[in-house]
C-alpha positions as CSV (number, residue, x, y, z in Angstrom):
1,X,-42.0,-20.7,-2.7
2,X,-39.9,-21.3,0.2
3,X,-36.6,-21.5,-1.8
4,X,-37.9,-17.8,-3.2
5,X,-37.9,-16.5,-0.3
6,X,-34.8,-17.7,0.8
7,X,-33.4,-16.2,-2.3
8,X,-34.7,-13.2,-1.7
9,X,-33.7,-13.2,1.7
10,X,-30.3,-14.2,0.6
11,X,-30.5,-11.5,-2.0
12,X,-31.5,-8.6,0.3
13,X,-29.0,-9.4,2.8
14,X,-26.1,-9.0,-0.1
15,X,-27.5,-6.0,-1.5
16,X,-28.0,-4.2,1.6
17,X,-24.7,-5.2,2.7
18,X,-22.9,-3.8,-0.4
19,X,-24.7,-0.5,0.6
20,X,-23.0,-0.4,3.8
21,X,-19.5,0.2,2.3
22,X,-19.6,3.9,0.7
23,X,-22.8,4.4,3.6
24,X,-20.5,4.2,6.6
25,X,-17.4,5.5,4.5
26,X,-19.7,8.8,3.8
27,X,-20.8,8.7,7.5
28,X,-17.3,8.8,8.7
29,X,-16.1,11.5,6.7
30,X,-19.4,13.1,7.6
31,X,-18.9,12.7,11.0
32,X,-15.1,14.0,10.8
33,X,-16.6,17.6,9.2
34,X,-18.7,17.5,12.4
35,X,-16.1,17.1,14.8
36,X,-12.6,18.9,13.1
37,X,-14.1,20.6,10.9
38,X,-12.1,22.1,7.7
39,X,-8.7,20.4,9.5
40,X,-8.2,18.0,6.1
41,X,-8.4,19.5,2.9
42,X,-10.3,17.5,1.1
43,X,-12.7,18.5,3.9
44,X,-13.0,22.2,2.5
45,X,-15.2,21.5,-0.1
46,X,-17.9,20.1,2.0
47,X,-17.5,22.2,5.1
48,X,-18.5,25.0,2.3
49,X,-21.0,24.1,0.9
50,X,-22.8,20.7,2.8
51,X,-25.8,20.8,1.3
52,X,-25.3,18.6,-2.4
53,X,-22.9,15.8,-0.5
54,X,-26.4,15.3,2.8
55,X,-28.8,15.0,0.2
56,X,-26.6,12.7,-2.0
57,X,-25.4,10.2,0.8
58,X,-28.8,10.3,2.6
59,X,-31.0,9.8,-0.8
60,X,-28.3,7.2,-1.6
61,X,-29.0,5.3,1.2
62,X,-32.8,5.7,0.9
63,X,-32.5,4.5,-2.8
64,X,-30.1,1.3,-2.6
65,X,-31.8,0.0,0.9
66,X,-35.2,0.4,-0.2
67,X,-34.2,-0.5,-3.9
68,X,-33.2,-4.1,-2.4
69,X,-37.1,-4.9,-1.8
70,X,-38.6,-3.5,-5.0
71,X,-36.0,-6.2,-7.3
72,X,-36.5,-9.2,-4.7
73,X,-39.3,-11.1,-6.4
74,X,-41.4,-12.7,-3.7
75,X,-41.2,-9.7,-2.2
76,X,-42.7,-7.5,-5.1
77,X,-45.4,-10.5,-6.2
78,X,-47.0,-10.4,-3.0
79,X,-46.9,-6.8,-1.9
80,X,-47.7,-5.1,-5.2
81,X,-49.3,-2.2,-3.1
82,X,-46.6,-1.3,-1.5
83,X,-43.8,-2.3,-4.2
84,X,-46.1,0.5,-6.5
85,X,-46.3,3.6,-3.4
86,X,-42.2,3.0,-2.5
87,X,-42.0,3.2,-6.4
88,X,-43.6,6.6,-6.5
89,X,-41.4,7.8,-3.6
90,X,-37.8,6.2,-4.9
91,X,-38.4,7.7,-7.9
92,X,-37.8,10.9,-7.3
93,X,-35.5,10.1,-4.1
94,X,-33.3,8.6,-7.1
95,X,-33.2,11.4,-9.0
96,X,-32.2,13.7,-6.0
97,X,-29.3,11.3,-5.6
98,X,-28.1,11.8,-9.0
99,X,-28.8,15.4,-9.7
100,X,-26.6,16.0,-5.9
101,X,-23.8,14.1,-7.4
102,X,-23.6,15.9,-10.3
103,X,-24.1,18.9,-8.4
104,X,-21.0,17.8,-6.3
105,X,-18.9,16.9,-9.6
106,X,-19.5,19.7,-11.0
107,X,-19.3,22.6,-8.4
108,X,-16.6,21.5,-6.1
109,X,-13.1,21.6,-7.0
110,X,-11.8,18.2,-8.4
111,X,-9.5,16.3,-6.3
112,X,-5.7,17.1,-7.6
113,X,-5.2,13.4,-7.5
114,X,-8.5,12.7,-9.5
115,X,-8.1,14.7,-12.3
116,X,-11.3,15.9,-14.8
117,X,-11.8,12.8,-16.2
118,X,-13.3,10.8,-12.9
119,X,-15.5,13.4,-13.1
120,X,-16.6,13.2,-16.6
121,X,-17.7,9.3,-15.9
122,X,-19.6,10.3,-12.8
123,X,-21.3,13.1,-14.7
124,X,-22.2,10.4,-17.5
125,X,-23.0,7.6,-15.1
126,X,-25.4,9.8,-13.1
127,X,-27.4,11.7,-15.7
128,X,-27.6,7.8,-17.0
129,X,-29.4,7.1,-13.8
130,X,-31.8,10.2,-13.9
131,X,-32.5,8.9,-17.8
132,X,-33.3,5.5,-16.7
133,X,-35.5,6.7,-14.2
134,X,-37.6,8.5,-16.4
135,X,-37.9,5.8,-19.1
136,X,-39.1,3.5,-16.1
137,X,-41.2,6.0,-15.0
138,X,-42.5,6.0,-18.9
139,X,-43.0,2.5,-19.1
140,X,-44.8,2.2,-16.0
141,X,-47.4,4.4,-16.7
142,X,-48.3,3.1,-20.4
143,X,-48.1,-0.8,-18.7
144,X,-44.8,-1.6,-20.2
145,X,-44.4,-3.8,-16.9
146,X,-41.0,-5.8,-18.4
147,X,-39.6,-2.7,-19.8
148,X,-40.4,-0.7,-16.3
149,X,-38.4,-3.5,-14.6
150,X,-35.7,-3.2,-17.3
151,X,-35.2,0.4,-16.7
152,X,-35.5,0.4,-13.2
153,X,-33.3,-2.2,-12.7
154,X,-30.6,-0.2,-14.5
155,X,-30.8,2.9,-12.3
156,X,-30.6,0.6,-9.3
157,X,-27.4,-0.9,-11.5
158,X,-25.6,2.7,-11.5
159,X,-26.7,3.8,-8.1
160,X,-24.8,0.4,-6.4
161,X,-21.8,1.4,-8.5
162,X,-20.2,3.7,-5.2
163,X,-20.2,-0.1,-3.6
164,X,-19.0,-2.1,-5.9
165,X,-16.4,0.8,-6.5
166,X,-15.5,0.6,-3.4
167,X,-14.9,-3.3,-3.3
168,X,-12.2,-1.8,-6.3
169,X,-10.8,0.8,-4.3
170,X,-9.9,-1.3,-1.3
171,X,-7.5,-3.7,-2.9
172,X,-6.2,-0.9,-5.6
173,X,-5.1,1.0,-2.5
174,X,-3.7,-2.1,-0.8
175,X,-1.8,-3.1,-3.8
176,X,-0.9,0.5,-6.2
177,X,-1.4,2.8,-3.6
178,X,-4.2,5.9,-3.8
179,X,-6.4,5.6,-6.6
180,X,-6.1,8.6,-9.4
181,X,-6.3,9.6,-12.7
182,X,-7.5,8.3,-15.9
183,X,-6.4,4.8,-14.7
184,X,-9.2,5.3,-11.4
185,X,-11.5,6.0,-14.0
186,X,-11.3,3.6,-16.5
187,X,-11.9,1.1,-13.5
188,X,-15.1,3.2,-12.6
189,X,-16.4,2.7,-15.9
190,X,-15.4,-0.9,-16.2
191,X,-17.4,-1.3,-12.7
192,X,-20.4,0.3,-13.8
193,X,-20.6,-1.6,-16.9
194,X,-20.3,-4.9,-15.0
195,X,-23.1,-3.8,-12.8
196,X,-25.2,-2.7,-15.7
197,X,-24.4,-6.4,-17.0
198,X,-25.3,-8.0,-14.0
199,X,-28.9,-5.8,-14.4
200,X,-29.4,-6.9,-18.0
201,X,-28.5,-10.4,-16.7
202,X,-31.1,-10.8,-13.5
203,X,-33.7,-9.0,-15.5
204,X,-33.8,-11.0,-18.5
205,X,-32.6,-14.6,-17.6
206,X,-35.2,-17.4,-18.4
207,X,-36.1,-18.3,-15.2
208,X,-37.5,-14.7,-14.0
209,X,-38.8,-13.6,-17.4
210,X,-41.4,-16.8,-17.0
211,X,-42.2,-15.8,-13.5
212,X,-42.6,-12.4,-14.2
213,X,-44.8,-13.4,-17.3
């Protein structure tokens, strides 16, 4: 038991830092709107219209943070109270999150660098999210308890894609130069698969699949 905890200590602290990478990146620029206001560009579209990108970053952050305790096993075996309520509420949180990033895809102005088809994937990726939630939400309430972890597991998979995305970005731009294009998102795609393979991987490896039974 100790060794499960440390591994969900160990676990939690990777997870939550991962979210800290687009948090603090969507902080800064939120904080930049605050303070220059429409001075950059890019800055136009949200200056505009603020409302889709607060309620995306802020139920982002709710999501992935929170997200980290439901998946840590010791954590959900002995607090099954309190893993089901935060279920109930980062259900819908989760939703909101995807439904504002679509709302953002779709409404403002794609970045000239970007292209349409970045936008396509995140349109994809994120109604994928809202789908997975509702399956979980599905199995859950017929007792499907290993397909409910399945599902949810995947939405928590797409929603950590804007970090491990941003572990991408950081060396593309060091290296290439400003990410754009169809190349950009090819490697979006490519990074959500991995984390959907890392999902289908935790979730369905012997060792947890006995614990869980």
């Amino acid at each position: 038991m100790h060794n499960s905890k440390r591994s969900d200590m160990k676990l939690f602290v990777v997870l939550f830092t991962l979210c800290l990478v687009p948090v603090l990146s969507g902080g800064a620029r939120l904080f930049s709107i605050a303070v220059d206001g429409a001075a950059e560009p890019l800055n136009l579209n949200y200056v505009e219209n603020p409302l889709p990108i607060a309620l995306h970053m802020l139920a982002y952050m709710v999501f992935c943070v929170l997200g980290t305790l439901q998946i840590a096993p010791v954590f959900r075996w002995r607090h099954r109270g309190l893993h089901r309520q935060m279920g109930r509420m980062l259900i819908p949180v989760g939703c909101v999150a995807a439904i504002a990033g679509i709302w953002m895809t779709l409404m403002y102005p794609p970045v000239p660098s970007n292209g349409v088809t970045v936008g396509y994937v995140r349109i994809a990726f994120g109604a994928g999210m809202i789908l997975c939630l509702v399956l979980g939400t599905a199995a859950v309430r017929r007792r499907d308890i290993p397909a409910h972890q399945i599902w949810m597991m995947r939405s928590y998979a797409i929603a950590m894609g804007a970090s491990t995305q941003a572990l991408v970005a950081i060396p593309w731009f060091v290296v290439i130069g400003q990410p754009q294009g169809a190349p950009w998102a090819f490697a979006m795609f490519v990074v959500w698969v991995f984390n959907l393979a890392v999902a289908e991987w935790f979730v369905k490896r012997p060792a947890h699949s006995g614990r869980a039974a």
